[in-house]
N, C-alpha and C positions, 0 to 999 in steps of 0.2 A: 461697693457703692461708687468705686471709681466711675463705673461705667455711666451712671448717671452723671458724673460730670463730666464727663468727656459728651456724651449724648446734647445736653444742656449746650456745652458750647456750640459743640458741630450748629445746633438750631439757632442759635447767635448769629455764627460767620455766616449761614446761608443767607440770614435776615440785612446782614450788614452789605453781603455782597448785591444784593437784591436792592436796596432800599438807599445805600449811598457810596454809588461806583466814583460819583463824582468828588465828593468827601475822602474818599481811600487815599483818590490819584496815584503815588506811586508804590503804593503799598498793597495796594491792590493783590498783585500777582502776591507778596508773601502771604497774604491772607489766604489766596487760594490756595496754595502749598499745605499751609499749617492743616487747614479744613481737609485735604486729601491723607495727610499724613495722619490726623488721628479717626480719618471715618477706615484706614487701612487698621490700624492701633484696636481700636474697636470691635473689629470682628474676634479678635484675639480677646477681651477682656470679658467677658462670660465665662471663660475658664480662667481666666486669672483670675476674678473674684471669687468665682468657687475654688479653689488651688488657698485663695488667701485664705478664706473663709474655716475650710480645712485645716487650716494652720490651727488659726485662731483656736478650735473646738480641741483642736489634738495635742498640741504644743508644740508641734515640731518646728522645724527649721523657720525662719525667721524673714527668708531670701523672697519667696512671692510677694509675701504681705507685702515688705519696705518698696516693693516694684511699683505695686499698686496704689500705695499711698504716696508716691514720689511722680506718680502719673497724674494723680487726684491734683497734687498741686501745683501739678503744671499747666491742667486743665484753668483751674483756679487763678492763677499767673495772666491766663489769656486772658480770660473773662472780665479781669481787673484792668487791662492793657487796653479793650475794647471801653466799656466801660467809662472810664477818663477819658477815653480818646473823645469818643462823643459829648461827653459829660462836654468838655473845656470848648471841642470846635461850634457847639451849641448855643455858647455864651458869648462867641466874638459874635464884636456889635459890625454892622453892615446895612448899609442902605443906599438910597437914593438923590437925595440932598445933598447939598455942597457940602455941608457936615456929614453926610452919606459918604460922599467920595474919599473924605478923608478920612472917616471911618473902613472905609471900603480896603483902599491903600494899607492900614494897619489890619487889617482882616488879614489880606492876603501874606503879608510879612509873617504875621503868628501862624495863619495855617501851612505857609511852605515850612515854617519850622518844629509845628507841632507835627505834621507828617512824619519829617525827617526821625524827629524821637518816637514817631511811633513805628518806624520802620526799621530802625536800629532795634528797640525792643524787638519786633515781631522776628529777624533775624538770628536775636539771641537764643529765642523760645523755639526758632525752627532745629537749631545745633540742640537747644534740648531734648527737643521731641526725638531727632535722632538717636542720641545718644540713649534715652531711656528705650528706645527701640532696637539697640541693638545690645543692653544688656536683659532685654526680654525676652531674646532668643537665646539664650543657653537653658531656659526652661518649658522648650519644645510646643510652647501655649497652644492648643487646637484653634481651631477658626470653626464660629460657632454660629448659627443664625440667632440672630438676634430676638426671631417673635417668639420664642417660649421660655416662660420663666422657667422652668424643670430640666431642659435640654442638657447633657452634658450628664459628665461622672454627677453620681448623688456624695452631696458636699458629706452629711453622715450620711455611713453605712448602714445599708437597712437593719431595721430591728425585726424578728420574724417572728416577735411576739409572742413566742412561746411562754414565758411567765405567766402573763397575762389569759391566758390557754387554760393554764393550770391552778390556778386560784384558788383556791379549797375556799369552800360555802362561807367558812365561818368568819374569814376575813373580808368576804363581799358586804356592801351594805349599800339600803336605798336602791335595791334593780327587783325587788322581788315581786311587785304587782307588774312591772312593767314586761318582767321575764313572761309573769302569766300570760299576758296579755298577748307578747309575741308569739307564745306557744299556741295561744287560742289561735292566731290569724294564721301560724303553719297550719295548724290542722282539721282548723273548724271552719276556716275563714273562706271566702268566698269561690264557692266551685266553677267547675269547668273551665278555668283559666289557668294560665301559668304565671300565678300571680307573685311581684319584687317586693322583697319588704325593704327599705332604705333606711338604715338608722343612719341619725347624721348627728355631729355634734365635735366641740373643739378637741384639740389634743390631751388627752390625760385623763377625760372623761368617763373613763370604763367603757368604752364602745367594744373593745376586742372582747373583754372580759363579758360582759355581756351577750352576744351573738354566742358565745363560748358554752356558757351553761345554758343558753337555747340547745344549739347543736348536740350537746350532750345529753339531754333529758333525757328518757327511760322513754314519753309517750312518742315523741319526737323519733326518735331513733325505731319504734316500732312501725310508726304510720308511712314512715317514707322504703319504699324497695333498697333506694339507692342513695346514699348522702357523699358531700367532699366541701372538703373546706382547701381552697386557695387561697393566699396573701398574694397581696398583689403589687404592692408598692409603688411608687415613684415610675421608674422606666421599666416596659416593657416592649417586648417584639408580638404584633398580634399572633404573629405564627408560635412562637415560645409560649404565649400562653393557651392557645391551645392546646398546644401539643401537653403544655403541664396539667392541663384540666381531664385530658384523654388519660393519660397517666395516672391520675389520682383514681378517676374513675376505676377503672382497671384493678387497680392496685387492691381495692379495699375489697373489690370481688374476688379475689386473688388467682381473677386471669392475668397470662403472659402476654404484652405487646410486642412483638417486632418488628423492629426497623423504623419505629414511629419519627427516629430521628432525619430520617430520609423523607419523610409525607410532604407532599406541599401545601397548601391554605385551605385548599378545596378538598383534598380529600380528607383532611382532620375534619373540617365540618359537616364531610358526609357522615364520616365513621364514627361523630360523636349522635350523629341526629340517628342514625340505627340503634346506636345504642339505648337510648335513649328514649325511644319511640313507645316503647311498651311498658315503660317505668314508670312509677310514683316516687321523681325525687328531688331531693334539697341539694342545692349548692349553694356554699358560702363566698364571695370573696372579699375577705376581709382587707382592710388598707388600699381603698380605690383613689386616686389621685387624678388620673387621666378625665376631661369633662366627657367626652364621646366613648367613655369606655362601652356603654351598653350597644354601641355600633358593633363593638367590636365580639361582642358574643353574641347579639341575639339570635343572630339564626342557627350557630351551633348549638344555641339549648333549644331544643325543639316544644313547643307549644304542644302538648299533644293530649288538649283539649280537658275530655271528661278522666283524666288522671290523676289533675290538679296538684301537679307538680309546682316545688318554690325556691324562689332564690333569693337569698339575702346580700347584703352586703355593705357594709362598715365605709363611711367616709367623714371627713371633716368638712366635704365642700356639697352644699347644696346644692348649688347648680348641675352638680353631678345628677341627683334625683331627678331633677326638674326634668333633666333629658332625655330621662325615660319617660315613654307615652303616659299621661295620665290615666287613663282608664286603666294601667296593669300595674299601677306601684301606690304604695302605701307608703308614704314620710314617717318617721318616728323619730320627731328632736329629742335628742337625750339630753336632760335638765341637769346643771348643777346639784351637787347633794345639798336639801336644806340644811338650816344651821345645826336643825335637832339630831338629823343625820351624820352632817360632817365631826360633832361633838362625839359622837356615837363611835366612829373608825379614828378618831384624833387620841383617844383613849385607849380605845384598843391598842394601838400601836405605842403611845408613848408609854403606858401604864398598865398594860398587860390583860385590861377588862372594861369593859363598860363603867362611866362615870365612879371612878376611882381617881378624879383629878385633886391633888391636894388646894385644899382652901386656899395658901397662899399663890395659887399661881392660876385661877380660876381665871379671873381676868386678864392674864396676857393670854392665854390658853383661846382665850374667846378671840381675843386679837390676832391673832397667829391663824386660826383657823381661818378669818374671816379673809387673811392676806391669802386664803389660799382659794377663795371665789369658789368652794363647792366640789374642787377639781379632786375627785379620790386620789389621781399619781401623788398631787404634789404633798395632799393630806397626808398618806402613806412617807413619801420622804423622809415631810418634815418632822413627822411624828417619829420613824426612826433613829434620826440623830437625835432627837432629845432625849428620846430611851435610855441614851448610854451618856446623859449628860446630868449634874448633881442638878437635883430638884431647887434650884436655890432663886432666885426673881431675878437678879442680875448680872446671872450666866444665861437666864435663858432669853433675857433683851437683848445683850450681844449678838446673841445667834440671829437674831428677830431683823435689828439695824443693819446685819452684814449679808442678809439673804440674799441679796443681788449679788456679792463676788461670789457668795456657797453656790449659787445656781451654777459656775462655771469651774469651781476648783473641786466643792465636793464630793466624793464618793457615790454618798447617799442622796444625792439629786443627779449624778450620773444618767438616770432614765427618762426624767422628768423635765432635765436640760432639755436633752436631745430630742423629745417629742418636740416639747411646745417652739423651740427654734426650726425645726423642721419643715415648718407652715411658712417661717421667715424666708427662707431662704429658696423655698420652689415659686417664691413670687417672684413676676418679671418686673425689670428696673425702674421706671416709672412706677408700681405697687410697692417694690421696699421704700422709697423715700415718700411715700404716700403713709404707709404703715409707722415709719421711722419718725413723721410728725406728729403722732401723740405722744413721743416723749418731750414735747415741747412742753407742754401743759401738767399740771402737776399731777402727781397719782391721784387716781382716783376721778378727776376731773370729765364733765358731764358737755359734752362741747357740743354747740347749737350747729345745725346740718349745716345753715345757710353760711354762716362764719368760717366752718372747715373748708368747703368748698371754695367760697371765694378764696381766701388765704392760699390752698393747692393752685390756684389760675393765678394767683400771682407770683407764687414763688413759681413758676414753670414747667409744676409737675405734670399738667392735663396737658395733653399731647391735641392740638390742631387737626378738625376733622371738620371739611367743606359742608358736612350734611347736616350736625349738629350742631348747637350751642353748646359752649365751654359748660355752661354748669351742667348742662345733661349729661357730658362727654364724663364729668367730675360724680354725676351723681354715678354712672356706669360703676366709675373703680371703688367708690364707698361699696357700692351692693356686693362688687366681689370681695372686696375683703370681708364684709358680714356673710357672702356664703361659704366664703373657707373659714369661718369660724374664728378669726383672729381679731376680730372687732366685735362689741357685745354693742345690741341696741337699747338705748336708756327709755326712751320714749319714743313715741310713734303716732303722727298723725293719725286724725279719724279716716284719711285718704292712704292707711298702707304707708305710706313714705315716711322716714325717718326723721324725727326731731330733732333729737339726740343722741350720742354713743359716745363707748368709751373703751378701753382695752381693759384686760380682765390685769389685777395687781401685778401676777406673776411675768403676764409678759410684754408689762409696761415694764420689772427689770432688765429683758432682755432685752427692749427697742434702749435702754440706758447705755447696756453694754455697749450693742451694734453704734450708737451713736456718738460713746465717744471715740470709738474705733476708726468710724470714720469723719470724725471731724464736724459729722454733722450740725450738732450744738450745743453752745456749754452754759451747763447752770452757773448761775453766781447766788448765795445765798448765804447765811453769817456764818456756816460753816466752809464754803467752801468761795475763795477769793483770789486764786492761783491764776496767773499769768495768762494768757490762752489767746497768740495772736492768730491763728491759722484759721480759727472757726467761721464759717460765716453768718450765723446764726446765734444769740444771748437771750436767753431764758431769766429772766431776774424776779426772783421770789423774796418778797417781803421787805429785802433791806437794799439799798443803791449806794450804800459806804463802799470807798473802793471801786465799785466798778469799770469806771472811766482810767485807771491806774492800771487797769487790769487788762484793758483792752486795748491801751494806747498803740500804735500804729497797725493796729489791725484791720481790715478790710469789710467791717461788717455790712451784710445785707438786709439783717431781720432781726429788730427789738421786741420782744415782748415781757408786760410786766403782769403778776400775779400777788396779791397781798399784801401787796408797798403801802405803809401805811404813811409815808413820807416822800414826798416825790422835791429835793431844792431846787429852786429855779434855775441854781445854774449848772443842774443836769443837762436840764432841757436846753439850753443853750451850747452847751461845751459839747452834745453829741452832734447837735443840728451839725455846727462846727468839724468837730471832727470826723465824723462818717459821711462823706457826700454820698456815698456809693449806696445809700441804703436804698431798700423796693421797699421793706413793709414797715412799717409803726402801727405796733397794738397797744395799742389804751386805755383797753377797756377793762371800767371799774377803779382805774388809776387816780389817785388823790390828785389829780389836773384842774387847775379852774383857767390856764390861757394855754395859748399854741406861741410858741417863738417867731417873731417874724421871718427870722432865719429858714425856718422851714420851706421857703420858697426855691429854694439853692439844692434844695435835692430833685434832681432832676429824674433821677431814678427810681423818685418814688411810684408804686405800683398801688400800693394798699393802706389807707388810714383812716385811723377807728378812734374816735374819741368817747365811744358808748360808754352813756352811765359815765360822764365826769363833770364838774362844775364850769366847762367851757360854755364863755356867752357869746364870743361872736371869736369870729373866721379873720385873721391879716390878709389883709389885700392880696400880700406875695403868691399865695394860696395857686392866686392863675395862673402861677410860675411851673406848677406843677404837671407840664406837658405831657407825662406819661402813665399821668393816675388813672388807674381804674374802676377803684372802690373809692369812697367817702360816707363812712360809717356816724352819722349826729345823733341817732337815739338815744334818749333819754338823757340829752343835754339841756342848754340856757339858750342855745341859738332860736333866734327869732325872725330874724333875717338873713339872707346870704348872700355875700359881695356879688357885686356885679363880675367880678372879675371870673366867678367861675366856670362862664361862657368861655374861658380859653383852653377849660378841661377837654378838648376835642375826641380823647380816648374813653373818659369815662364810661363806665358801665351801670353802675351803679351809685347814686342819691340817697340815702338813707337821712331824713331828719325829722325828728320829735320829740318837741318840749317834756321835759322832767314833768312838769306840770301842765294846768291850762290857764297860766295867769298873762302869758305873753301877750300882746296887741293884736296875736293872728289866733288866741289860743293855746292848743297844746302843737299847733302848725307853727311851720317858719316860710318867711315871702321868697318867694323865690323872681329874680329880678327879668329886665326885659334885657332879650339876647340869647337866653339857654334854649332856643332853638337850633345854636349853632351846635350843640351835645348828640350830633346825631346818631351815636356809639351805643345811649342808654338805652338799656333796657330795664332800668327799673328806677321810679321816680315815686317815694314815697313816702309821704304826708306832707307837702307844700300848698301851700295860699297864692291864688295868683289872682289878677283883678281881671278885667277886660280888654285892656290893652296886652296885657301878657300872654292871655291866655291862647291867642291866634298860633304863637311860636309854635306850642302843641302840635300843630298839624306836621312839621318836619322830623317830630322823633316817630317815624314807623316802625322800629324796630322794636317798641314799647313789649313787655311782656306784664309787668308788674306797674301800677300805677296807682296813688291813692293822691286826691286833690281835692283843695277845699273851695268852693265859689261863692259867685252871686247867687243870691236866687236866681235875678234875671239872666244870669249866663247860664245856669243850667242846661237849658237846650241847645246853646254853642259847641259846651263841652260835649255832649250827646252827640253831635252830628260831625265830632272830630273823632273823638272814639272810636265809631261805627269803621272807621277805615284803616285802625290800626289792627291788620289781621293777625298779629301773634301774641295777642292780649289774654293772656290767661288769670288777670286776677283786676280788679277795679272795685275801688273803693271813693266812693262820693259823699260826699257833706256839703252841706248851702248854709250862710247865713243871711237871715234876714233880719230887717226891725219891727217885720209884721205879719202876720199869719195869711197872707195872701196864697188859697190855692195854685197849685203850680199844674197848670194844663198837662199832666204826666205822657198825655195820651198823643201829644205831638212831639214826644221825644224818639229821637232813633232808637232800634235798636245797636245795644253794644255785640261788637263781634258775637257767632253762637259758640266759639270754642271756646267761650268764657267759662271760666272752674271753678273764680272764686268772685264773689259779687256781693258790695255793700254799698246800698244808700241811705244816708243818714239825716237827720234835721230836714226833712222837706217835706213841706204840706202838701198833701195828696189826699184825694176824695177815693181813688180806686186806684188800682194795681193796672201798670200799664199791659195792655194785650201780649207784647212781646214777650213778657215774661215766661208764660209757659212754653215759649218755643228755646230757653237757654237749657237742652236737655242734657248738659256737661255740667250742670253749674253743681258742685259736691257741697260747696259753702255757701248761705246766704244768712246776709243780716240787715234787719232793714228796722232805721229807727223813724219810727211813723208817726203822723198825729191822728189817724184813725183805723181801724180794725174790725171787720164783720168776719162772720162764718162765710161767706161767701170768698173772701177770698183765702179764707185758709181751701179750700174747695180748690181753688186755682193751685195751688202751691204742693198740695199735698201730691198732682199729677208728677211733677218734677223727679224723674225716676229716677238718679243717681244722688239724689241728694242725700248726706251725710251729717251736717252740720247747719241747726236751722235756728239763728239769735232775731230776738224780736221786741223791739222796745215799741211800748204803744202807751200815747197818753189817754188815749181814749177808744176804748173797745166794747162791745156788746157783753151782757148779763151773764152769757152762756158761751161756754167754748168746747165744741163738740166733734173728738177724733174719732170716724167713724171707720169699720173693717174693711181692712186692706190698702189705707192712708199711710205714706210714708215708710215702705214697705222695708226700703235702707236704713233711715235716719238713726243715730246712733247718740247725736246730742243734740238738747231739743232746751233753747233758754224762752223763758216766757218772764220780762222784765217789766213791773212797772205797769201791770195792770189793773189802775185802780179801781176801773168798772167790773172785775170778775166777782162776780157770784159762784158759782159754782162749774165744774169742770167736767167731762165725761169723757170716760176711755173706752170703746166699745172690745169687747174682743174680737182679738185678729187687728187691730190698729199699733202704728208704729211697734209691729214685733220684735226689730233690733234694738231698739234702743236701750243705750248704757246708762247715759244722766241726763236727769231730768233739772233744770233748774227753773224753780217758780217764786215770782215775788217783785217788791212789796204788792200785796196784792188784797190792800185792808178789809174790801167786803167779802172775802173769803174766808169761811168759815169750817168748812169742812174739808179734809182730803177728798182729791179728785176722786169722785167713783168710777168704777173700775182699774184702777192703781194695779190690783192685786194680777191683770192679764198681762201687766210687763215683766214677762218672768225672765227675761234677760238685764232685765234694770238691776245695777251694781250704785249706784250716789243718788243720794234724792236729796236737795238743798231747797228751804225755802229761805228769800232773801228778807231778813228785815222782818219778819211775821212772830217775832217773839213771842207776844203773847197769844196770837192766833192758835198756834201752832204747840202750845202749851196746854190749852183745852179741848184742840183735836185731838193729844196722845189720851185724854181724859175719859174720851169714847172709849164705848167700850169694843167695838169695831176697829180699833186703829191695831189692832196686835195681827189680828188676824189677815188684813192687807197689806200689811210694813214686813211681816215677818220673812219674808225672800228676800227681801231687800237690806246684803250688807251695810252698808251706809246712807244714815240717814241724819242730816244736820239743819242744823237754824243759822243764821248770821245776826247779828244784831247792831251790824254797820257794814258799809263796805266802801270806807273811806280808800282812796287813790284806785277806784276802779276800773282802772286802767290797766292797773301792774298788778288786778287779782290780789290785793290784801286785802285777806276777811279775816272776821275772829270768827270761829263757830261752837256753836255748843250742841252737844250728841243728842239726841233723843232721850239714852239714857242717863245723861247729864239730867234732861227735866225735868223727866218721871220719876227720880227721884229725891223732887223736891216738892215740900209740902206748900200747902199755899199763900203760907205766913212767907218762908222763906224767897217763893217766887215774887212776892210784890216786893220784897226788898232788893232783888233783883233787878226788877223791871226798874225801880229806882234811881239805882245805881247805874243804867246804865243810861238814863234819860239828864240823871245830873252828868255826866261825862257829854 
C-alpha cells in the first residue's frame, strides 16, 4: 500500500507545481526533485509491495516490509510538509489598502520565511528519499508498469486446486440441483453451437469443487468424444497456455506430441483447431483471472458448429463472462450456502454427522456459521478446528473473538486465508485502498452507494479522467470490485445500480489485517485505546474517552464516528484544534446538535456530513472552508444556510433536509442570494429559494442532480432555467401556494430529455404537460397532483423505460384502468391517496414486471383490484391506511385464490414520518385470523392512538 502513497503525493506535487509556481518561489526546483525521485521510486514498488506482502503471508524476513513502510512515511512526511505549507501561506492576510500595504509588508516577511522552512524541510525529505533508495537496492526490486493490478511474481503461490478436485460426494453440500442443471446445459443444452458456461462467484465458494463433479459425471464423460480440464491462474504466457491446453488434449488420448515446445502461436492454434474439428468436446479452465482471457482462446477452440461442443470455466470476476459474446455464454452465479445448508456441512465437520450439535452450543454454532457468510472453504475450516476443540461455550467464543489473527496464523484456515486475500492483492492500487475502506465502518455495515463514493473523491482514491465525472469514474471501481466478487451487493436500485454493499464478514478480517499493516486506519473503541500517531485515518466506535490522548501530535486526515452515544463538546473543540490537516468529518448519526466555530480553520477540509444529527444552523466560518466538496445536512434542524456559503467555490455537492417539516421553508432549507457563485455543483438538493434567488440558478450548468422548492408563480422561471442545464439527470419540483390557482402547465419548458429521474409535487394542474411523453429516459416519476383521469395514465403508461411510477392524487376518477401492454417495465407502481377510487382494473398482459404494488388510503375502495391475480411477478402488495377495508376484502371469498402468488401482502394502519418510510404493518394473516369481536377492538385501539 506504499505505492498508493507515493502515487497520492506524486498527484499532490504535480497539482502544487501547476497551480502555485508563484507560492513555491524558491522551493520550487526541490519540489521538482522530490516528485522525479519518487515517480523513479515508484516503478520499483509494485514489487516491493508484492515482495512485502509475501512476507507478511509467509513469515519471512522482515527487510522488504520495514522498506516499504519507511517509504509509506516518508510519502506521508511530504504530504504533511505540503499540506501546512499551504494550510499557513493561505491564511497570511494581504491586500490593497493602506492597512493592505502593511498587511502586505508582513505577508511578504512570513512567506520569504515560511519558504525558507519549507525548503529546509523539502531538503531534508530529498536526503531521505535518497537514502531509502539506496537501501532499496540491495533487494534487486523489478521495475514494473504500473497499469495492472496482477503484474509481477503472484504474491501467493498458486493453488492447483487439486483438493478441491477430489472432494468425495458426501462432504459436498448445497451443489446438487445446480450440479443437474449444469450437467443438463452440457448435454441437453442448446445445439449447434459451442456453447461457455461461466460459473462465477467469490473465493471459497465451491466453484472448483463444483465444475469438478460436473466434469466427472458418468453422462458427462460419456456424451463428450474429448474432455480437459486446465487451471489457469493468475499469469499466463498466451503461447504456454496453449501449448498446455494442446498437451492435455493429447495426453488423455494417449497420443504422443513432439516438439510442441518449439510451436509458435499460430501453429498451436492450427494444430488445436485440426484436432478439434471433428470432436464433441468439453474443456474446463478452471481459475480464470485475466478479463480478455476468451481472446485468448477463442479461435483455438474451434466452433465446429453441429457437434455442440463446451467450455466451462470457473472465475471470481464477472466481468470476465461479460466478455464473452453474449449469444455463446451462459452466467451461473454461485450463491452462498443457505443457513439450512451451511448448518448442514458446520456439523458434518465439527461433529462428525448431520445436526448432532450439542444444545449447549447451538447458539454460538448459529453465530459462527453465519460469520462465515455461506462460504463452504471457510465453513469447512472453521468447523475443523473446533472438531479437535472441548465442546465447552467459552472455548469455543475464544476461537469465535480471535478469528481474524486464526485467519493468518492458523493451520486450518491455511487455505481459506489464501483464497479469500488472493482477490486482495491481484487488485491495482487505487482498488486496494478502495477495498481497504470498508474496514472503516463496522462489520457488517450496510454503506449507502452515494456516501461510499463521494467519501473515495475525497480521500483521493478516484483517479481524474477528462471525459467523466468523479462519481462515474468512482461508480466504475465500485462495479469492479462487486465483479471480482470481493464486495457483496445489499440492495439495488429499481435502475440496476447499487444502493448499498458491504464485504462478506470473513474478508472485512482481512481488509483489518491489511489495514493495520499499512497504517491505513485505526480503530478506537473501549477495548482498544493504544497510542497510534502514524495513522491518517480514526475510526471511533461507540466510546470517545481517550481518544484525543491517543492521537495527540498525530497528522490526522479522516474522522469518522459509529455508535457514540455521547459525543463532549470539547471533543468537538480540541480536534477542530488539534488536527488542522483534516479532509473528512463523518457525522453521521452522531449525537451532534452544533458545529464548532472553529471548524472554519480547516482548510483542508474536503468532506462534511452532519446526517441525521440535531444540528440547527451552519457558523458563519463555514465560508472558510475553501476546499470543500461535499456538504452532507440530511435529516438535520437546518432551515437556513449562511450566506457565506457562496465562498464554497469547489463544492460539488449540497445536501439539505429537515428532520421534519415543521421548519418555516418545511422539511427545505433557504438557500441565500450569491450561491450562483457555486459554479463546481452538481447536485443541489432540497432548498427553498424566492424569486430574487432563484435567477442565480442560471450559472450552475453543471447541475446533474437538483430538487428545489418555489413559488407557484416562479414555476415557469424555474422551467425555463432548467431546460438549459444539459447534464440534468434527476429533478425534483415542489410549489407553494396560499391558493389552488391552476398553474398553466402547458407553458412550461420542457426539462432537458436526458432526464432519468423526474418529480413534480404540490402544483395545481388541470392536464399533464405535452412534453411529458417525449422524457423517454425518465426510469422514475412522481408526480403529486390535485387531479387525475384515465387519460393521462394513457399518456404515461407510453414512457418506455420507466421503472418507478409514485402518484399522489387528491382527486381522481371512479375507475382506474391498466390496460394490455401498459408499462411494460414498471416494477414499482405507488397509488397514494386516492380518495375517489372505486374500483381498480388489471387487464392481462398490463404492467407484467412489476414487483410492488402500493395502494391507499383509498376509503371508497372496497374490493381488490380485479385482475390482481395477472401480476405473477408481484412479490409486496401494501394497502396504506385501509384497515378495515382490507379486513373484509380478505373475507371474500375470492381473495385466496388471487393473493395466493403473492408472497407478501400487508395493511398499514399509519404511516407517520412518511418521509423516512416508518410504517407499522400487519400481515394478511395477522387479520384472517382474527375474529370480528376481536378486530373492532382493534380498529379501536388504533383510532384511540
Amino acid at each position: 500500500m506504499a505505492e498508493f502513497a507515493v502515487y497520492s503525493v506524486i498527484q499532490i506535487l504535480s497539482s502544487l507545481l501547476v497551480q502555485e509556481i508563484k507560492l513555491l518561489g524558491n522551493a520550487k526546483q526541490g519540489v521538482e526533485d522530490i516528485k522525479r525521485e519518487l515517480e523513479s521510486i515508484r516503478s520499483l514498488l509494485k514489487d516491493a509491495d508484492t515482495r512485502a506482502a509475501q512476507e507478511g503471508e509467509t513469515g519471512s524476513s522482515e527487510g522488504v516490509k520495514t522498506w516499504v513502510k519507511q517509504l509509506r512515511e516518508e510519502a506521508f512526511r511530504i504530504e504533511d510538509a505540503i499540506d501546512e505549507y499551504t494550510m499557513t501561506a493561505a491564511r497570511l492576510p494581504h491586500g490593497r489598502s493602506l492597512l493592505g500595504y502593511i498587511h502586505k509588508s508582513c505577508y511578504l516577511i512570513k512567506i520569504v520565511k515560511l519558504r525558507h522552512e519549507f525548503t529546509t524541510e523539502i531538503k531534508d525529505i530529498k536526503l531521505s528519499l535518497a537514502e531509502i533508495r539506496r537501501r532499496g537496492e540491495i533487494y534487486s526490486f523489478r521495475y514494473i508498469d504500473q497499469g495492472s493490478g496482477s503484474a509481477g511474481t503472484n504474491v501467493i503461490p498458486h493453488d492447483s486446486r487439486v483438493d478441491s478436485f477430489f472432494i468425495e460426494d458426501a462432504e459436498v453440500v448445497g451443489i446438487e440441483s445446480t450440479k443437474e442443471k449444469l450437467i443438463s446445459l452440457l448435454v441437453e443444452g442448446t445445439s449447434n453451437i459451442r456453447l461457455v458456461i461461466a460459473i462465477v462467484g467469490e473465493g471459497g465458494l465451491g466453484k472448483t469443487t463444483l465444475a469438478g463433479k460436473v466434469y466427472n459425471n458418468d453422462a458427462v464423460k460419456k456424451h463428450f468424444d474429448c474432455q480437459a480440464w486446465i487451471t489457469v491462474g493468475k499469469e499466463y504466457l498466451k503461447k504456454d497456455l496453449l501449448r498446455t491446453i494442446l498437451q492435455e488434449i493429447y495426453r488423455l488420448t494417449g497420443s504422443t506430441l513432439m516438439e510442441v515446445d518449439k510451436m509458435e502461436e499460430m501453429d498451436l492454434i492450427m494444430m488445436l483447431r485440426e484436432h478439434l474439428k471433428d470432436k464433441c468436446y468439453m474443456i474446463v479452465f478452471d481459475d480464470v483471472w485475466k478479463i480478455e482471457f476468451w481472446r485468448d482462446v477463442e479461435h483455438a477452440l474451434l466452433d465446429n458448429k453441429k457437434k455442440n461442443s463446451r467450455v466451462m470455466l470457473t472465475t471470481r470476476n464477472n466481468a470476465i463472462a461479460e466478455f464473452i459474446p453474449f449469444s455463446i455464454v451462459q452466467i451461473h452465479k454461485l450463491e452462498p450456502l443457505s443457513s439450512e445448508e451451511g448448518w448442514k456441512l458446520f456439523c458434518r465437520k465439527a461433529f462428525g454427522s448431520d445436526d448432532s450439535c450439542p444444545p449447549n452450543l447451538k447458539e454460538l454454532s448459529a453465530h459462527i456459521i453465519g460469520k462465515c457468510g455461506g462460504l463452504p472453504l471457510a465453513i469447512v475450516a472453521i468447523g475443523g478446528l473446533l472438531s479437535r476443540k472441548n465442546k465447552i461455550v467459552s472455548e469455543w467464543r475464544n476461537i469465535l473473538d480471535a478469528l481474524g489473527s486464526k485467519l493468518s496464523n492458523d493451520s486450518h484456515f491455511k487455505d481459506c486465508n489464501k483464497v479469500l486475500s488472493e482477490g486482495y492483492y491481484d487488485l491495482p492500487h487505487h482498488l486496494k485502498s478502495c477495498l481497504l475502506y470498508f474496514g472503516v465502518f463496522p462489520e457488517g455495515y450496510e454503506i449507502r452507494f452515494g456516501r461510499l463514493i463521494r467519501l473515495w473523491i475525497a480521500e483521493g482514491f478516484v483517479q481524474c479522467n477528462n471525459h467523466l465525472p468523479s462519481e462515474h469514474v468512482a461508480e466504475e471501481y465500485l462495479k469492479e470490485l462487486i465483479d471480482r466478487s470481493l464486495v457483496q451487493v445489499s440492495k439495488r436500485k429499481a435502475s440496476g445500480r447499487v444502493a448499498s454493499c458491504r464485504v462478506h464478514d470473513l474478508m472485512y478480517e482481512i481488509i483489518c489485517r491489511k489495514m493495520k499493516e499499512c497504517d491505513f486506519c485505526h480503530f478506537f473503541n473501549e477495548n482498544n485505546l493504544s497510542y497510534f500517531s502514524k495513522t491518517r485515518r480514526i475510526s471511533i466506535h461507540k466510546c470517545t474517552n481517550g481518544v484525543l490522548e491517543s492521537t495527540k501530535n498525530s497528522k490526522i486526515r479522516s474522522i469518522y464516528l459509529f455508535n457514540v452515544d455521547k459525543l463532549p463538546e470539547s471533543f468537538m473543540t480540541t480536534f477542530v484544534a488539534d488536527f488542522k490537516l483534516l479532509k473528512i468529518l463523518d457525522f453521521e448519526n452522531a449525537p451532534l446538535d452544533c458545529l464548532p466555530d472553529g471548524v472554519g480553520k480547516l482548510f483542508h477540509l474536503h468532506y462534511l456530513s452532519l446526517r441525521n444529527t440535531k444540528v440547527k444552523e451552519l457558523p458563519k466560518s463555514i465560508g472558510m472552508l475553501l476546499n470543500l466538496e461535499t456538504l452532507d445536512l440530511k435529516w438535520t434542524f437546518v432551515s437556513e444556510l449562511p450566506v457565506e456559503i457562496k465562498n464554497l467555490k469547489k463544492l460539488c455537492c449540497l445536501i439539505v433536509r429537515r428532520w421534519d417539516d415543521k421548519g418555516p421553508y418545511g422539511s427545505k432549507a433557504k438557500i441565500q442570494e450569491g450561491f450562483g457563485a457555486l459554479t463546481e455543483l452538481k447536485k443541489l438538493w432540497y432548498v427553498h429559494t424566492n424569486t430574487e434567488v432563484l435567477e442565480e440558478l442560471r450559472k450552475l450548468r453543471q447541475m446533474r442532480k437538483l430538487a428545489i422548492r418555489v413559488t407557484n408563480r416562479d414555476v415557469k422561471d424555474l422551467f425555463a432555467i432548467v431546460q438549459n442545464m444539459e447534464s440534468l439527470e434527476d429533478l425534483s419540483v415542489s410549489a407553494f401556494t396560499s391558493g389552488q390557482v391552476p398553474l398553466d402547465i402547458q407553458s412550461l419548458a420542457s426539462p432537458p430529455l436526458c432526464l432519468q429521474q423526474f418529480h413534480l409535487g404540490r402544483i395545481f394542474i388541470e392536464s399533464l404537460p405535452v412534453w411529458i411523453s417525449k422524457l423517454q429516459n425518465l426510469i422514475r416519476l412522481q408526480l403529486d397532483l390535485v387531479g387525475f383521469t384515465n387519460d393521462s395514465m394513457t399518456i404515461l403508461q407510453a414512457l418506455p423505460n420507466l421503472l418507478v411510477f409514485i402518484l399522489f392524487v387528491d382527486d381522481c376518477s371512479e375507475q382506474l384502468h391498466f390496460k394490455e401492454g401498459w408499462f411494460p417495465k414498471l416494477q414499482y407502481l405507488y397509488l397514494k391517496n386516492f380518495k375517489g377510487l372505486k374500483c381498480m382494473i388489471i387487464e392481462k398482459g398490463a404492467m407484467s414486471s412489476l414487483t410492488d404494488l402500493w395502494i391507499g388510503p383509498c376509503p371508497l375502495l372496497k374490493e381488490i383490484p380485479t385482475g390482481i391475480e395477472h401480476l405473477n411477478n408481484l412479490k409486496i402488495l401494501v394497502f396504506l391506511m385501509m384497515l378495515k377495508k382490507v379486513y373484509y376484502m380478505i373475507k371474500n371469498e375470492n381473495w385466496e385464490n388471487v393473493t395466493k402468488h403473492i408472497p407478501q401482502v400487508r395493511v398499514t394502519v399509519s404511516y407517520k414520518e412518511i418521509s423516512r418510510r416508518e410504517y407499522f404493518f400487519y400481515t394478511c394473516k395477522d387479520l384472517s385470523s382474527l375474529s370480528a369481536e376481536d378486530f373492532e377492538k382493534l380498529i379501536e385501539e388504533n383510532e384511540a392512538e
